[in-house]
NUVEXKOL-788573 format. One line per field, with one value per atom (N, C-alpha, C): residue in one letter; atom name; x, y, z. Coordinates in steps of 0.05 Angstrom, whole numbers. Atoms other than C-alpha are relative to their C-alpha. Layout:
BEGIN
resn [A;...]
name [CA;...]
X [X;...]
Y [Y;...]
Z [Z;...]
***
This chain:
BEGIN
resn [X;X;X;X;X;X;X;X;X;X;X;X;X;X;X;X;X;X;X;X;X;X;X;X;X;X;X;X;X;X;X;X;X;X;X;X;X;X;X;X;X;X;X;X;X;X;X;X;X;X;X;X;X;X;X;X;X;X;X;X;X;X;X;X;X;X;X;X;X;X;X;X;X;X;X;X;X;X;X;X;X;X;X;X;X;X;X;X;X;X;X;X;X;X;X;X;X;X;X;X;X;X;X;X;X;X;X;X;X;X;X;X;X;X;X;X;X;X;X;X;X;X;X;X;X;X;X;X;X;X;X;X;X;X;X;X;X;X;X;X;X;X;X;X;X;X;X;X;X;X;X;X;X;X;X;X;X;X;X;X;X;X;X;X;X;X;X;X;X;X;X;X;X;X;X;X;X;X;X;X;X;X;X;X;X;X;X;X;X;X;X;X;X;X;X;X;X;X;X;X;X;X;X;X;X;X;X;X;X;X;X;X;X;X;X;X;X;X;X;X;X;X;X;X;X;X;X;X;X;X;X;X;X;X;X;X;X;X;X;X;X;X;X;X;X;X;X;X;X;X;X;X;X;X;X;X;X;X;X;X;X;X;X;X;X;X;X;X;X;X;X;X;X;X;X;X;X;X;X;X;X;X;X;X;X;X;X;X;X;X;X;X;X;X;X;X;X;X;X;X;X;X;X;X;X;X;X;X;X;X;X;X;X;X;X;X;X;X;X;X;X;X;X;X;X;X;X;X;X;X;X;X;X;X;X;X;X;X;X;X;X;X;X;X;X;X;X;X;X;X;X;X;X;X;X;X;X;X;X;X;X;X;X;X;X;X;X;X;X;X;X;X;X;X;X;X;X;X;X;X;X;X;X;X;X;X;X;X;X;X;X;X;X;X;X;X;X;X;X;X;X;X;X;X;X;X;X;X;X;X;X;X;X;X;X;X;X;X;X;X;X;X;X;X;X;X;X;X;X;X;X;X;X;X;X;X;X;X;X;X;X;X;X;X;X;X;X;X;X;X;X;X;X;X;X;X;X;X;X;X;X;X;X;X;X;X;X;X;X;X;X;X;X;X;X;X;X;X;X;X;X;X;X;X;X;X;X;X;X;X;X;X;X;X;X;X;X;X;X;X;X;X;X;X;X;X;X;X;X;X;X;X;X;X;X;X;X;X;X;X;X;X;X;X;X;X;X;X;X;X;X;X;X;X;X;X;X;X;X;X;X;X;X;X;X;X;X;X;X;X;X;X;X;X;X;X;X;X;X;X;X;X;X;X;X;X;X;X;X;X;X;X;X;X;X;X;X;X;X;X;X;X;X;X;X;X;X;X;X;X;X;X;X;X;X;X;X;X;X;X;X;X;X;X;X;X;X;X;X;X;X;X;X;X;X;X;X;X;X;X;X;X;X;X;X;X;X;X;X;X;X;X;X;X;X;X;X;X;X;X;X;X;X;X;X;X;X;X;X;X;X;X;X;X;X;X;X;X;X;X;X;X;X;X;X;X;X;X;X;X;X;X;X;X;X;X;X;X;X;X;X;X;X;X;X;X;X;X;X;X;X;X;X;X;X;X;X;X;X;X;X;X;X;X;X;X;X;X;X;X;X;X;X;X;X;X;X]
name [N;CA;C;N;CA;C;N;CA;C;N;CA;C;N;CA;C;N;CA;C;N;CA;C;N;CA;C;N;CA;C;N;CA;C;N;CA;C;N;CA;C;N;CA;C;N;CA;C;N;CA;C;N;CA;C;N;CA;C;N;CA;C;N;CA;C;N;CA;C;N;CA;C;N;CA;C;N;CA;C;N;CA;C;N;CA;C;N;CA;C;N;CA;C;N;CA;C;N;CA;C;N;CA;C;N;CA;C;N;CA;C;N;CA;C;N;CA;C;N;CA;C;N;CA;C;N;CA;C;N;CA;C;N;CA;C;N;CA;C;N;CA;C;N;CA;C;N;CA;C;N;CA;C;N;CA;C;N;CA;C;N;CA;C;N;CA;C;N;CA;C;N;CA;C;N;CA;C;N;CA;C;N;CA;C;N;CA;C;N;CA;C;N;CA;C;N;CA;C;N;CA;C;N;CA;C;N;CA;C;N;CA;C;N;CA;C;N;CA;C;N;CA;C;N;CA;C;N;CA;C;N;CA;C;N;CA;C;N;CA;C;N;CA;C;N;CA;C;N;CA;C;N;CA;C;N;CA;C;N;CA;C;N;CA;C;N;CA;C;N;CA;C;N;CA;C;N;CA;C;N;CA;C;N;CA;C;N;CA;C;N;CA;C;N;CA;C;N;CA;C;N;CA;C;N;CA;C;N;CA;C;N;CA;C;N;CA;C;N;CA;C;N;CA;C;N;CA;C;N;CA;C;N;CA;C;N;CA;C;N;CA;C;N;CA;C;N;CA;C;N;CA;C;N;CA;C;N;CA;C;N;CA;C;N;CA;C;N;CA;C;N;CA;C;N;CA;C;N;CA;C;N;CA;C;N;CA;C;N;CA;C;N;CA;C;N;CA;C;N;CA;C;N;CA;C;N;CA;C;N;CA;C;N;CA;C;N;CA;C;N;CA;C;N;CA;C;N;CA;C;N;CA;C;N;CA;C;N;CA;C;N;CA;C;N;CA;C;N;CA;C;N;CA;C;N;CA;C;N;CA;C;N;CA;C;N;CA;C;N;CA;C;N;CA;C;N;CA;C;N;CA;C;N;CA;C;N;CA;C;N;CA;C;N;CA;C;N;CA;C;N;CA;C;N;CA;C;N;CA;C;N;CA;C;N;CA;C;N;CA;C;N;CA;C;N;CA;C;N;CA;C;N;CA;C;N;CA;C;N;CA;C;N;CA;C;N;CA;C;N;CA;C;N;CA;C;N;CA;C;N;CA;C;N;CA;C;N;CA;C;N;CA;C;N;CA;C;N;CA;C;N;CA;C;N;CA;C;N;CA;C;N;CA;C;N;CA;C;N;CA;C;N;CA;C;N;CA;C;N;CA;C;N;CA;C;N;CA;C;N;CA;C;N;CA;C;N;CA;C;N;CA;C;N;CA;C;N;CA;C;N;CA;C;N;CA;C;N;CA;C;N;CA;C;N;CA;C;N;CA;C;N;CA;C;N;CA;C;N;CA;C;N;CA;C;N;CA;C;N;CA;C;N;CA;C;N;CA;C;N;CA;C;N;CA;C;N;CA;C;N;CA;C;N;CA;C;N;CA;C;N;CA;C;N;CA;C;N;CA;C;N;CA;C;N;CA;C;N;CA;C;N;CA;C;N;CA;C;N;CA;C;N;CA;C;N;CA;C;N;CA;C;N;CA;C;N;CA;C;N;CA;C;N;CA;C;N;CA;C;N;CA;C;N;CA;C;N;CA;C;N;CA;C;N;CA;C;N;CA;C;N;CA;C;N;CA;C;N;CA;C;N;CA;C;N;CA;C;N;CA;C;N;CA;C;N;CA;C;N;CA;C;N;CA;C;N;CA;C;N;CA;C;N;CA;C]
X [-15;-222;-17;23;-262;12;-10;-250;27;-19;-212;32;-33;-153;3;-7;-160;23;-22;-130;22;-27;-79;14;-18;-53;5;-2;-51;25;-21;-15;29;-18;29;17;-7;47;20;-5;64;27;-23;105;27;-20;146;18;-18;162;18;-23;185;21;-29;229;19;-21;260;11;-14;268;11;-12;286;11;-13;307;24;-23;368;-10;-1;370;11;-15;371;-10;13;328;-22;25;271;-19;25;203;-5;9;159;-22;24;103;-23;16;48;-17;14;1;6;-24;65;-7;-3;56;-35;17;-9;-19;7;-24;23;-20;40;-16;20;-2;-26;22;-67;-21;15;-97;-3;7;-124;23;-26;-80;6;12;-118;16;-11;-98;30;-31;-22;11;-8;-20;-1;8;-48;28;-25;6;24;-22;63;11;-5;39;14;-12;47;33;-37;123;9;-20;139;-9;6;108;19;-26;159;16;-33;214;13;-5;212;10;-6;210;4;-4;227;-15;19;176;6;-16;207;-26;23;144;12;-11;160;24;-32;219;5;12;189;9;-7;196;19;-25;259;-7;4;274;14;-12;310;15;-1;352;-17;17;328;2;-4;318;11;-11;358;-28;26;291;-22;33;214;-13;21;171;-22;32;119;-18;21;70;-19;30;24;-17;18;-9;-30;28;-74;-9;3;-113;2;-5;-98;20;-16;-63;26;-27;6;12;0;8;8;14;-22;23;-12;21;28;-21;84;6;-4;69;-5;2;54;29;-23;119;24;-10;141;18;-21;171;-24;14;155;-8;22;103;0;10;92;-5;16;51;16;-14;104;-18;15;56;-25;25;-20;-10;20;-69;-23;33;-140;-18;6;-169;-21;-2;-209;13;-19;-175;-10;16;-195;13;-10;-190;16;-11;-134;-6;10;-140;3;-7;-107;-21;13;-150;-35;35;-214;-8;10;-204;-10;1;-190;-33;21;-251;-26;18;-290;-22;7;-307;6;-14;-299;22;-17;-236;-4;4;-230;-21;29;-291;22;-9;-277;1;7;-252;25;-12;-217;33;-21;-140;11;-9;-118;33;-26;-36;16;-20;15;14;-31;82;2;-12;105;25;-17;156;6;-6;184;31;-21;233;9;-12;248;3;-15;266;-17;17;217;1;-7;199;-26;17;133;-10;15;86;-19;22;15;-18;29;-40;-18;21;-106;-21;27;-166;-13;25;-235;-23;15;-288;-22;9;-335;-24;21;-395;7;-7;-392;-33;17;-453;-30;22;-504;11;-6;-467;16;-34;-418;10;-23;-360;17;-23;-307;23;-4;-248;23;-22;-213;5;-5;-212;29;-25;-149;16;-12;-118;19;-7;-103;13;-21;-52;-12;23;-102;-25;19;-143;6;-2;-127;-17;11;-157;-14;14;-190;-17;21;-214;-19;8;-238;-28;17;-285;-18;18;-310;-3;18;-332;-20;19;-362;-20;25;-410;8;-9;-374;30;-35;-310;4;-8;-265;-13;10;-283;27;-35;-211;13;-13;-154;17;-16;-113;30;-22;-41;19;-27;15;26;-19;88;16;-24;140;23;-28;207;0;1;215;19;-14;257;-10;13;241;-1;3;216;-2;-5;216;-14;25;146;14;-14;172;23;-29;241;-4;1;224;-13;10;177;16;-20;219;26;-33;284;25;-24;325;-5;-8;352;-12;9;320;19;-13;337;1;-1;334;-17;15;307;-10;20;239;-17;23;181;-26;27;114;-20;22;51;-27;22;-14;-24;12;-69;-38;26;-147;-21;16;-194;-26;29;-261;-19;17;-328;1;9;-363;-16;25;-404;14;-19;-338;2;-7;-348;16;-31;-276;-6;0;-275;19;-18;-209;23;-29;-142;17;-18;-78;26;-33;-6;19;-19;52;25;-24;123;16;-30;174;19;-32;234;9;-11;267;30;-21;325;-6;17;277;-13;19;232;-2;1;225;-28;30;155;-1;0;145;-33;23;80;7;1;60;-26;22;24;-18]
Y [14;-189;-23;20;-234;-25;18;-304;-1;-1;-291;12;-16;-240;-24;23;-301;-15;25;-353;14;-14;-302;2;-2;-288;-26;32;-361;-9;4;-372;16;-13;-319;-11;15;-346;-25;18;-403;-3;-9;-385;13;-5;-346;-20;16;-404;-22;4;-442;13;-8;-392;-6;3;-389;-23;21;-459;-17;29;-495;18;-16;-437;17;-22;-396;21;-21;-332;-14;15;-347;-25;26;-421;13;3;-431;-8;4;-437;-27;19;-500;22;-11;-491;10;-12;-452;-25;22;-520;-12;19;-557;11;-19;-495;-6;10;-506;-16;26;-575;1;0;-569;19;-15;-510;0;9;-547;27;-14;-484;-3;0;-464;10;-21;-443;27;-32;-376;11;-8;-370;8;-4;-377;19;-16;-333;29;-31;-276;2;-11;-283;-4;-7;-300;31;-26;-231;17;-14;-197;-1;0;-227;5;-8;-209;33;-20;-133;8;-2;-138;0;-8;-149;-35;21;-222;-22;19;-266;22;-10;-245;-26;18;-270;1;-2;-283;-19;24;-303;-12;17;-356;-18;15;-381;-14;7;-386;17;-27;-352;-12;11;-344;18;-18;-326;23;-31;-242;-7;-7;-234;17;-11;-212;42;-29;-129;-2;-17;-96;14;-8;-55;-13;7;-63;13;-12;-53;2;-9;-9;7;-2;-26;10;-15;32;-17;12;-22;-10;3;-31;20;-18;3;-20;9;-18;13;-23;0;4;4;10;-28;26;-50;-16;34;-95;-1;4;-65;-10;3;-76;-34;31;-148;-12;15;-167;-12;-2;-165;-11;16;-201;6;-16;-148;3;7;-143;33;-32;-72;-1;1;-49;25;-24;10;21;-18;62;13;-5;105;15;-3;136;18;-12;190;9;-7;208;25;-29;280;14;-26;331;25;-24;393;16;-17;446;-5;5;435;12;-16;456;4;-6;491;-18;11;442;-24;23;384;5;-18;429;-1;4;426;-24;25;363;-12;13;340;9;-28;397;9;-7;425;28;-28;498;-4;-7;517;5;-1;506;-19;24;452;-11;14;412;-28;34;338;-12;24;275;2;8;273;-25;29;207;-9;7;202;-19;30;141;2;11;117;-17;19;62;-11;9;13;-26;36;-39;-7;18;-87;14;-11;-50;31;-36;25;17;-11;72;9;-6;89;8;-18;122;21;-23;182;4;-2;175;22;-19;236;-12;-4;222;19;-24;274;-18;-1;251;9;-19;288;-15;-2;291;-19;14;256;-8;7;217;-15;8;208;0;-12;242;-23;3;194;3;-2;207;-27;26;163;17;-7;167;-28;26;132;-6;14;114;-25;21;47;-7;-8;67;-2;-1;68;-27;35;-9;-8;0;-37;-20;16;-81;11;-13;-27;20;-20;14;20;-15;67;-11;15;19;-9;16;-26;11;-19;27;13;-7;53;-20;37;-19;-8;11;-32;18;-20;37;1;8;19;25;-21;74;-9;8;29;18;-24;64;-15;4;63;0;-10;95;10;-17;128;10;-23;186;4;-9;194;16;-3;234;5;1;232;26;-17;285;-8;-7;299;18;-26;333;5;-1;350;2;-4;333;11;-27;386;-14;11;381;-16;24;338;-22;21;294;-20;8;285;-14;14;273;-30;24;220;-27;26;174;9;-13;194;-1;-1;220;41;-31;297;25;-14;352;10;-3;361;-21;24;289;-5;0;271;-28;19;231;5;-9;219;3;-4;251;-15;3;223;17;-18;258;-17;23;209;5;-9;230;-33;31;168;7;-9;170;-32;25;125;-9;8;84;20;-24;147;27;-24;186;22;-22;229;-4;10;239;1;15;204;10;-3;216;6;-10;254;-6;10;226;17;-8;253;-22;16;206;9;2;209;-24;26;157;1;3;135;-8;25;109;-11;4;94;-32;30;33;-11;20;25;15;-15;32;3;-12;57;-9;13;22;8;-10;43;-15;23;-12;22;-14;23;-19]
Z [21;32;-11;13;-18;-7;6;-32;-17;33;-95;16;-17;-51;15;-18;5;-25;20;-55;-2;20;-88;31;-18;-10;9;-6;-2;-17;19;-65;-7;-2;-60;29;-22;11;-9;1;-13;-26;26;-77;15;-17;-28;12;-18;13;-16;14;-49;-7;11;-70;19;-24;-5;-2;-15;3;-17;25;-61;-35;24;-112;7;-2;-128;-30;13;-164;-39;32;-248;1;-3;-224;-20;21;-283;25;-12;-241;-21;17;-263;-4;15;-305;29;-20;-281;8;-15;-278;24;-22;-242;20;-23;-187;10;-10;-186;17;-5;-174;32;-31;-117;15;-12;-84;1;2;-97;-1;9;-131;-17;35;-197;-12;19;-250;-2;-7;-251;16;-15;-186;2;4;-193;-19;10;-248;6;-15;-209;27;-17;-157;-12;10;-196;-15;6;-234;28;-28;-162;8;-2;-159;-21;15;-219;1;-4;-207;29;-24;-143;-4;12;-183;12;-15;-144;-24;29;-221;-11;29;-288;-20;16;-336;-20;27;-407;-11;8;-452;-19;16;-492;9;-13;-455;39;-23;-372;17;-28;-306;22;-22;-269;22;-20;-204;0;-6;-194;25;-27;-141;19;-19;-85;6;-8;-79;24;-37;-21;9;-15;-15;-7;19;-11;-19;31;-71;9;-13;-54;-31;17;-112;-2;0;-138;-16;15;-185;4;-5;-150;31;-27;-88;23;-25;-28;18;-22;40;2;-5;51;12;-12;100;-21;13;59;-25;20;-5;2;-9;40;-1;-6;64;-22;30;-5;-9;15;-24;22;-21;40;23;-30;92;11;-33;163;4;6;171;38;-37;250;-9;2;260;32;-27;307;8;-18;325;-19;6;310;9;-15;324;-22;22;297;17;-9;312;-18;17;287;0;-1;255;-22;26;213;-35;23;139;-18;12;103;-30;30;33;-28;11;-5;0;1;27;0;6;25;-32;32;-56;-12;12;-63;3;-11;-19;-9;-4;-37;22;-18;22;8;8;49;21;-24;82;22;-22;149;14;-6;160;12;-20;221;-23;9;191;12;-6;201;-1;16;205;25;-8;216;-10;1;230;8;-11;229;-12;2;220;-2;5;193;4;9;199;-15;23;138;14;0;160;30;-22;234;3;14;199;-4;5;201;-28;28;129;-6;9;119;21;-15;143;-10;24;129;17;-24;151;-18;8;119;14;-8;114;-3;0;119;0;-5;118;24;-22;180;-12;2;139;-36;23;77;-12;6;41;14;-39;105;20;-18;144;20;-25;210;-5;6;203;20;-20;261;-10;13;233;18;-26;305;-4;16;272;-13;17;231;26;-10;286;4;-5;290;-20;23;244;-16;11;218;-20;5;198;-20;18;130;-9;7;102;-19;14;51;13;-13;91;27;-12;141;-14;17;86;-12;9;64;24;-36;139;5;-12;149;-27;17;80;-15;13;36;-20;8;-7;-20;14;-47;-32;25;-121;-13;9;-145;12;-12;-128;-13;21;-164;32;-9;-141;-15;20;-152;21;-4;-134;2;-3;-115;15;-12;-99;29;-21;-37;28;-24;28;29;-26;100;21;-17;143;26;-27;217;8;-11;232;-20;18;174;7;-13;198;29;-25;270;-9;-9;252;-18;19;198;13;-10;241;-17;16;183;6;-8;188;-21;19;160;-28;21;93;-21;18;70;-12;14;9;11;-9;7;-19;15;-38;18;-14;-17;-25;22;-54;16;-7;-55;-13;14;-62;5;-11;-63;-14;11;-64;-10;14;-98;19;3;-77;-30;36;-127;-9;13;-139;-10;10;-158;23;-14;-99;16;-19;-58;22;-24;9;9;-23;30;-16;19;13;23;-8;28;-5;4;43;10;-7;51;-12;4;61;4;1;34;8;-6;50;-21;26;-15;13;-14;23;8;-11;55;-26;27;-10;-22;42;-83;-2;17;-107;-41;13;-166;-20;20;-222;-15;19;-270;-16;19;-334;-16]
***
């Protein structure tokens, strides 16, 4: 994380703890300077995280007129608006993330993640499985593929395993960061691995996303499956 994320999680931090402690729902925010100068950052700065609360649904930004505070969502806002990890997109937005449980294996490559990656079916690679929980409740299901070498190098990404450790920042340690990432969203019903691990009953609806990351050299690093809970969180796309 580079200086610049350090401030905005600083300022965001801190914006939080005003709302909490001295706003009600429908309260006008001060000026962005006012916030500023009280958070002894730049202005810059404040406007980059007040964007973040208002992409949470946390303010309502009326231009011309100033920024109030929203009640508070019943769920978390899982913001696709930039790359980064689930974690990180979770705690942004100020719920409590624990990592239930983890494993990292090789397994032969399935056809779907053989396209994406382009690789041939069946190539021994990376799948890297966890569970999340926001706020206590289990509410995701992440596998990631890898492939066995990225760029002629081996990469083992037992790393991931640590709740500290995303699949971003996993790739920006091992000297390979992501460049982009292409997602898409479905509807879908939860089959038995699914179900057991977010403990809701087969059959319950959930969004899957399908998320293949690119380097900076455009070539795909790593394909992603996840299962939501919308029940726990809203998924949220800013165009």
């Amino acid at each position: 994380m580079g200086r610049r994320d350090t401030a905005v999680q600083a300022a965001l931090a801190g914006l939080r703890a005003l709302l909490e402690a001295k706003f009600e729902p429908g309260d006008r925010l001060p000026t962005e300077q006012d916030l500023a100068d009280l958070l002894d950052v730049s202005r810059g700065t404040v406007r980059e995280a007040l964007g973040v609360l208002a992409i949470e649904g946390a303010i309502i930004r009326r231009w011309g007129v100033g920024t109030f505070v929203s009640s508070k969502p019943d769920m978390a806002q899982l913001s696709m608006a930039k790359i980064a990890g689930f974690r990180d997109r979770i705690q942004m937005a100020g719920h409590t993330v624990e990592l239930l449980s983890s494993s990292c294996e090789k397994t032969p490559c399935p056809r779907p993640v053989a396209e994406a990656l382009g690789l041939p079916t069946r190539e021994p690679v990376w799948l890297v499985t966890r569970t999340f929980s926001v706020d206590g409740t289990a509410a995701a299901y992440l596998q990631d593929y890898l492939p066995s070498q990225i760029g002629g190098d081996a990469i083992d990404p037992h790393p991931m395993l640590e709740v500290d450790t995303d699949l971003f920042t996993y790739l920006e340690r091992a000297g390979h960061p992501a460049g982009n990432a292409v997602t898409d969203l479905e509807a879908v019903l939860a089959a038995d691995r699914g179900a057991e691990s977010l403990r809701v009953p087969v059959g319950f609806p959930l969004v899957r996303s399908l998320q293949t990351v690119y380097g900076r050299g455009e070539e795909p690093v790593a394909y992603g499956i996840t299962l939501n809970r919308t029940d726990v969180m809203r998924i949220r796309i800013i165009r």
